[in-house]
Each structure stands twice: as C-alpha cells, then as structure tokens.
C-alpha positions in Angstrom: 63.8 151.5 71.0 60.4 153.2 71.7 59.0 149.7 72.3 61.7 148.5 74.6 62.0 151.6 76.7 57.9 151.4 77.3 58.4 148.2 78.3 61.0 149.0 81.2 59.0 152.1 82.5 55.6 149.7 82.4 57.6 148.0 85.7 58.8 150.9 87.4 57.5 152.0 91.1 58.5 154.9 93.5 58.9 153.3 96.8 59.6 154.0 100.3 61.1 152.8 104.0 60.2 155.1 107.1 61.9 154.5 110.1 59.2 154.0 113.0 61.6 156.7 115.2 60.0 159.4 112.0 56.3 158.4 112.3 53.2 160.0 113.7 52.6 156.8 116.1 56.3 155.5 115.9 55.4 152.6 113.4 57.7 152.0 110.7 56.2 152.0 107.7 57.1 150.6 103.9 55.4 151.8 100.7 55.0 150.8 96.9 53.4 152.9 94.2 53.1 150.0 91.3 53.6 150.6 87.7 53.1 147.4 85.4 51.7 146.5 82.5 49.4 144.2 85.1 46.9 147.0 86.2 44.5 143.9 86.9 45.5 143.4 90.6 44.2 141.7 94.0 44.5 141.1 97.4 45.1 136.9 98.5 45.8 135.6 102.1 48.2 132.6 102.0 48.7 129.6 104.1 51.4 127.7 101.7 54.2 128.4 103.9 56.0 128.6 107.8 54.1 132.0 108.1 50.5 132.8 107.2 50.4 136.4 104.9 48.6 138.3 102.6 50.3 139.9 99.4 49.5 141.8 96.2 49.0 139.4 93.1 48.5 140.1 89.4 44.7 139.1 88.9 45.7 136.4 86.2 48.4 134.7 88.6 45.8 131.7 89.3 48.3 129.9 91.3 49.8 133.1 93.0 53.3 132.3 92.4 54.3 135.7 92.6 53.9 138.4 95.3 54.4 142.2 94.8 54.4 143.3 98.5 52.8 142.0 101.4 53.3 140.9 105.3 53.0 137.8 107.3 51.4 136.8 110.6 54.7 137.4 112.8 55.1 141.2 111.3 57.8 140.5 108.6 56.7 142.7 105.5 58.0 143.6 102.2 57.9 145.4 98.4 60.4 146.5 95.9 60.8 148.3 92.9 62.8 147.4 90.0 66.2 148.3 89.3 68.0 149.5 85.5 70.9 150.2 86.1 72.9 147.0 87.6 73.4 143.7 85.8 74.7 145.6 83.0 78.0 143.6 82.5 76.4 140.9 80.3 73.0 139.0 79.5 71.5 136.3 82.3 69.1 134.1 81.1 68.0 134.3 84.8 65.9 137.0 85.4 62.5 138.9 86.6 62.9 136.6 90.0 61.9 139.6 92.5 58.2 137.8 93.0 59.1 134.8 93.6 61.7 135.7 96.3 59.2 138.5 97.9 56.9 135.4 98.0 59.4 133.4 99.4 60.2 135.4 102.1 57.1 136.2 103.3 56.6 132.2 103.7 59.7 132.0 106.0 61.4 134.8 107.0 60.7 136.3 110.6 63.1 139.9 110.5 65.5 140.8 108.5 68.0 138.4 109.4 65.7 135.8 108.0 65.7 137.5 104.7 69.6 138.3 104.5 70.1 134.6 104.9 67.7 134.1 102.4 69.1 136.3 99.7 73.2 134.5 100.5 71.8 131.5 100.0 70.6 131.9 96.9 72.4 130.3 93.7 73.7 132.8 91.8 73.4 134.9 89.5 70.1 135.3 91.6 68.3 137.0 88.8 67.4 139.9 90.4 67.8 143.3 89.7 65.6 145.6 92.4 65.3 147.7 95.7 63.4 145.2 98.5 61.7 147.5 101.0 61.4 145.0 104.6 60.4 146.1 108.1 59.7 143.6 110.9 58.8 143.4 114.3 62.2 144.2 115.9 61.7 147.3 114.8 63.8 146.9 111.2 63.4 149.5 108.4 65.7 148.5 106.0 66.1 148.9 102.2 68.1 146.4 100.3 69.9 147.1 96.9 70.3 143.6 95.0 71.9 142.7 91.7 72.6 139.3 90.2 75.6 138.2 92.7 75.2 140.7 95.8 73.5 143.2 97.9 73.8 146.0 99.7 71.5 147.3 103.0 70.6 150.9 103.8 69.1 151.2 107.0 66.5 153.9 107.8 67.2 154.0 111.3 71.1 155.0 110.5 71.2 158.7 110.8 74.4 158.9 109.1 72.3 156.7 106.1 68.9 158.5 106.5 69.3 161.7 108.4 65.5 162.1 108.0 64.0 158.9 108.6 63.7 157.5 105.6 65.1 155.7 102.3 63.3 156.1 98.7 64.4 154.6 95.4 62.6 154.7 91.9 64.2 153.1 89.5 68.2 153.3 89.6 69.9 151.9 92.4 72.5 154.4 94.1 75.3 151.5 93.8 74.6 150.9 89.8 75.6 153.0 87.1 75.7 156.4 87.5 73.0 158.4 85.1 71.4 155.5 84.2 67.9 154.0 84.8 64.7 155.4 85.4 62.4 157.5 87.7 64.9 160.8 88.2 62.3 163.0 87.9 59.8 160.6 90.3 62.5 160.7 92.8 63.0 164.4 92.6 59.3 164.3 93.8 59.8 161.9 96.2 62.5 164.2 98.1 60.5 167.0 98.2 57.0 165.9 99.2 58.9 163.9 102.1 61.1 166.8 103.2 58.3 168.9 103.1 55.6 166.3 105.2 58.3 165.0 107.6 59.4 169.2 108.3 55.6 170.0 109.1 54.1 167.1 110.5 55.7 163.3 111.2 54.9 161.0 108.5 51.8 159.3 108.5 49.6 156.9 106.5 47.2 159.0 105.7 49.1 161.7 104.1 50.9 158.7 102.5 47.8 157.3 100.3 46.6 160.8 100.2 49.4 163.2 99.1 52.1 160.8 98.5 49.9 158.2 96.5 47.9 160.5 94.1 50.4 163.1 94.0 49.8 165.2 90.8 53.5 167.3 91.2 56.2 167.8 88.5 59.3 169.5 89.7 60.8 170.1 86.5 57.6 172.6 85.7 57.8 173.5 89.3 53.6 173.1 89.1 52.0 171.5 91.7 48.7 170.5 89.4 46.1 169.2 92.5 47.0 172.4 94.0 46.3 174.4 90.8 43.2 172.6 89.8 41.6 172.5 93.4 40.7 176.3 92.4 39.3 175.5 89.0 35.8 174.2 88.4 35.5 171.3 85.9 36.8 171.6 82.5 38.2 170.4 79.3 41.6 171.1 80.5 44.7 168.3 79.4 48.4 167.7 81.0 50.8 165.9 80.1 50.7 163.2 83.6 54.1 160.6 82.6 56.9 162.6 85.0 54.1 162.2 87.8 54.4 159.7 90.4 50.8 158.4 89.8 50.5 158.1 86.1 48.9 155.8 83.0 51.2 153.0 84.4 50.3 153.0 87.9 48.5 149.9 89.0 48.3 149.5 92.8 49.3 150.5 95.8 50.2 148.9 98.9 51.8 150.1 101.8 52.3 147.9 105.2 52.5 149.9 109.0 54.7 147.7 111.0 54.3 147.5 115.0 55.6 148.9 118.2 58.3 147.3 119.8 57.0 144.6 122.5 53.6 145.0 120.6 51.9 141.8 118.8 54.3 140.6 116.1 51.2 139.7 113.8 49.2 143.5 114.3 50.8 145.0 110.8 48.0 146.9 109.1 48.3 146.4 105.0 46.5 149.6 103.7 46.1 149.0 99.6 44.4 151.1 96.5 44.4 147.5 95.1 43.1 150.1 92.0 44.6 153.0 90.1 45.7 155.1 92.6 43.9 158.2 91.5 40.5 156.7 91.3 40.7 153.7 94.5 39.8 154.3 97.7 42.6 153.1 100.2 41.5 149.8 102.1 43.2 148.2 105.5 43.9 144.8 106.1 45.1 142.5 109.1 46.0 139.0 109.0 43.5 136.3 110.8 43.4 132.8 109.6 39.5 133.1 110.3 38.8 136.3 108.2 41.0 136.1 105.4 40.0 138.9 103.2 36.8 141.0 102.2 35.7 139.7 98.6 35.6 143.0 97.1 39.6 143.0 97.7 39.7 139.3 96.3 38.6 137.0 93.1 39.1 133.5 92.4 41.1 131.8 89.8 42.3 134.4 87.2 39.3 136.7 87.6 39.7 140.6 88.8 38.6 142.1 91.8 35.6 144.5 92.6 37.3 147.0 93.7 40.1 147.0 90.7 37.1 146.8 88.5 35.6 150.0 89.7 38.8 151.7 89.8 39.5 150.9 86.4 36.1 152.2 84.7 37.0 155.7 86.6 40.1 155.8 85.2 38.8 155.8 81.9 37.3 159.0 82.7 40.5 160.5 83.5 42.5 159.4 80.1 40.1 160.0 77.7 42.8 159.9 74.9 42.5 156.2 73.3 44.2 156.3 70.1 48.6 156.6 70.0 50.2 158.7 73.2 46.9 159.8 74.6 47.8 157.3 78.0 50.0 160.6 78.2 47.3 163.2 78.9 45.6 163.1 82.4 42.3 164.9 82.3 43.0 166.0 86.3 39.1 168.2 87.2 37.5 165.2 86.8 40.0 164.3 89.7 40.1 167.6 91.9 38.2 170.6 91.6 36.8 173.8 92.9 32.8 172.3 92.9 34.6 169.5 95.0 33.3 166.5 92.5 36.5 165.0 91.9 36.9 161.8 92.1 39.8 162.4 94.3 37.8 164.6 95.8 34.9 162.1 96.6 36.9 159.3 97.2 38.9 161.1 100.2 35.8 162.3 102.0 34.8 158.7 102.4 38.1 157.1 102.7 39.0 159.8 105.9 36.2 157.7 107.3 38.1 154.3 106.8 41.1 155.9 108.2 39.2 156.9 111.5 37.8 153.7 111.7 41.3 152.0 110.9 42.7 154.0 113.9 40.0 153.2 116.4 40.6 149.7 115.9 44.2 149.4 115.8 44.3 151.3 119.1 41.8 148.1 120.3 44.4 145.4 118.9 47.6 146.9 120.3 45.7 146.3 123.9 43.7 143.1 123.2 45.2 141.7 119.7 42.6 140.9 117.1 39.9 139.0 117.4 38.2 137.3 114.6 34.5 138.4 115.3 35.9 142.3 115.7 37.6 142.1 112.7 35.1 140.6 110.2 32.3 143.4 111.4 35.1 146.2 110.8 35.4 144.9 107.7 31.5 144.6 107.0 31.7 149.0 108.2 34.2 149.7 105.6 33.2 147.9 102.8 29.5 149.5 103.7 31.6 152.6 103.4 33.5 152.2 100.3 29.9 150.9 98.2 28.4 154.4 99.3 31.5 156.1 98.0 31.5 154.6 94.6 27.9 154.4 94.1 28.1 158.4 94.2 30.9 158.4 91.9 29.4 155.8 89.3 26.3 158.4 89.7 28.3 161.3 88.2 31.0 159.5 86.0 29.2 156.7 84.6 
C-alpha cells in the first residue's frame, strides 16, 4: 500500500487557469507545478504537426512522444494534472494517455473548439483520467475535467463558475468521488495564496513563479515557513516539506501567458523552471521556427538539460536526508534566509532581471511581432544572466 500510494502522489501537480479579465496586463494565463517520478526534464520546439510548438518532455522521451504542457505558433496552449478519483467503476487496460493527447493537440488544435472536437472524437474509454488547463487566442481560459467516456468544462471567464478569475485543481476532480484523491491540503494552499494575491494586486507571472511556484506554506500548521525563515540566519534547522506545493516530488514548472485579443496569435510567452522549482531560475520562451530554443533549456536524444542539471545538484543541498523518508525533510535556510544567501534568495535577484527583460520585449512583439534576430540576442542576455546567477550559487553550495 505504501508503495502504491507513493506511486500516485509521484504524478500529482497543483495547477491553474486565470482568466485574462483577472491579470495584471489582461493575459490569461495557465500554470503547472509538476510532480513525477521524471525530475529529468526539458524544453523541445516541434515541427511534427499542423502547428509549430514547444512543450515540456521527460529528458529520456528520445522521440518526444509525450508532452506535459506547452503552446503552439497560433496561441493554443495547454497542461493538466492528474486525476484519482474518476474511472473508479472498473479496471481499463487503457490508460496514462494525457501526453499523448496534450501532444496531440498542440499539433492541431487552434482554440478550444479544436480541442473539444478532439476529445469527442476520441474512441473510448479514452484512457484518461485528468484536469487539461487550455487558453487560446480568442481569449479562452478554460479547464476541462476528463474521465474514460466524458468531460466536463469550467470556464474561468464564467463569474457564476469562477467568481475570482480563476479555476485550480490538484489532484481530485470536483465531478469524481467525493473525499477521494489527492492534493486537499495543496489545494487548500492554492485557495489561499490566490485569494490573497488576486485581493492585493491582479495576478501576475511573476508572483506566479515566485510566490506561487516555491511556495513553502502549510495551512494545516497555519506556518507560512519562507516567511518564518526569511528572519533566520542559516542553520541546521529540518521540516517536514510533503503537504507543500513544491516538495521532493516537484520536477518542473511551466506556465504559458496567452495574448490580447486582436494581438498576434503566435506572441504566448512559455515561462519554465525546466528544474526543481526551489532551486531553478524561471526562463521565457517564444515560438520562432528560426530560433528554436536556447541549448541550456534543451538536450539531444535522451540526455538532460543544463539547466535541469544545475537545478538538480542544488537540490541536493536542500534534502540532505538520503537514507528511507528523508525526501520528507526540506532543509529551507539554505533556501531563504536572513544573510539573504538562499538559493531562493539568489536565484530571484537575478531572475527579477529576466522578468524585466521578458517585459520589455513582449511590449516590442505586441507592436512589431517577433523577429528572429531580436529574439535570439534576448535569449543570448538571459542565458548571460542565468550563468552569472548559478556560478554564484555553485560558489557557495558546491
């Protein structure tokens, strides 16, 4: 039983649709933290369909046959998390299909039309059992609850559905099973970090990857730990990190800004810790034919990424715990601290750089769309960036 429950909390993910009527620039905006067994991941553009896109792969999918978030060239863009508490009314030998179809419809589906016509056609039982996150450029923010034989859409812009702006689902869909599934307490968490952003400030990207992403909160203990440890210089101090949102598990992120109405369908900006949350700095990317992708985001055949890589060996320093539970125990100064050496710490100083950067030039492509040439030297500027950050932290950590 240990074993098997493990092994369904190793794929779960806290997730997100924002209505673009709820955001800072009035973007709509989807979001994935990833917990899987795979905490090898990277970054790979595609051309192997009707629409160029770029998605989040497992580093040992060679082939790329499966896609755990992404967006395409004409602004379509989607994620999910899995679901434990539908299909429950007997086995399927049909199953764990949510990357395939995630890669299938970023290879054909324009809106969200598209991909409703792409889930009823499907033979059933589909073999799916998950929440799929979509925006597009028609302005769509739209969670989708799936089981084996149907589905069942909850729109963010539906005040009456989201009186706030926006959807979230861990790991129980609201249609399933009542009381069963996981991520309660992560969606607890969820709730209140949203109500509290969206009642202070409109949602952003920013405070997405930085409060949302490497949120160290557990509501159950009412203890906000980044808060608590921010006035604490570095110790030898251990907590217990599985309730957390970002935990042992966590993988990746990757969250996708849509576009304005009327503005260029293929302008989505694909911001991903391609890393461990806690210890990889966020990274934005834009879909051009001619660019592609930075290498330290990519890797070929079944290799790992650069920037995985580096986020891994950090996280080492945080779980120093090998033997039995000790995934468990989060060593969080060596994140955030008083003397400001945190790897959270150190990573966000350079990373609000990116974000700056990211801004300056989305303003540029909503007027002139992006150009090739632009692009590649933005990307030269923040990968410049993100070597200066971790060569500091590899100078205190490792």
């Amino acid at each position: 039983m240990a074993i098997m429950i493990f092994a369904m909390n190793s794929f779960c993910c806290t997730t997100a649709v924002i209505s673009g009527k709820y955001t800072k620039n009035g973007k709509p905006i989807i979001w994935k933290l990833r917990d899987t067994e795979s905490l090898k991941n990277k970054m790979r553009y595609f051309n192997d369909g009707k629409y160029t896109y770029i998605g989040l792969i497992n580093s040992d999918d060679k082939a790329g046959k499966q896609v755990w978030g992404g967006s395409n060239s004409v602004g379509f863009a989607i994620m999910n998390s899995a679901s434990f508490n539908v299909n429950l009314d007997k086995k399927y030998k049909i199953k764990d299909q949510e990357g395939i179809i995630m890669k299938k419809a970023l290879q054909t589906c324009a809106n969200i039309q598209d991909f409703e016509k792409l889930l009823d056609k499907l033979p059933k039982p589909m073999g799916l059992a998950a929440h799929f996150g979509v925006i597009d450029a028609e302005g769509n923010a739209v969670f989708y609850e799936v089981n084996n034989h149907t589905y069942t859409k909850f729109d963010a812009n539906n005040p009456a559905q989201a009186p706030n702006g926006y959807i979230l689902r861990t790991n129980y869909s609201f249609v399933g099973k009542k009381d069963t599934g996981y991520g309660f307490i992560r969606f607890q968490t969820a709730e209140q970090i949203f109500f509290k952003a969206d009642s202070q400030t409109k949602i952003s990207p920013e405070i997405i990857a930085q409060n949302f992403s490497r949120c160290m909160i557990n509501p159950i203990l009412d203890k906000n730990y980044r808060d608590i440890y921010s006035n604490l210089p570095r110790n030898e101090d251990m907590i217990v990190s599985a309730d957390f949102i970002t935990r042992h598990g966590s993988s990746s992120m990757i969250m996708v800004e849509g576009v304005k109405r009327k503005e260029n369908s293929s302008n989505n900006t694909i911001w991903t810790m391609v890393g461990f949350p806690n210890t990889c700095i966020a990274f934005p990317l834009w879909i051009n034919k001619h660019t592609g992708i930075p290498n330290i985001l990519k890797a070929k055949g079944g290799e790992n990424c650069k920037l995985n890589k580096q986020s891994l060996a950090l996280k080492e320093v945080c779980y120093p715990i090998k033997r039995s539970s000790g995934y468990k125990y989060l060593k969080p100064s060596t994140l955030i601290n008083s003397e400001k050496n945190g790897i959270i710490d150190i990573i966000e100083v350079y990373e609000n750089k990116i974000f700056k950067l990211a801004d300056i030039y989305n303003k540029n492509i909503e007027k002139h769309g992006v150009n090739s040439a632009d692009l590649q030297d933005h990307y030269i500027k923040i990968e410049e960036i993100v070597d200066k950050c971790y060569e500091k932290l590899n100078s205190i950590y490792r």
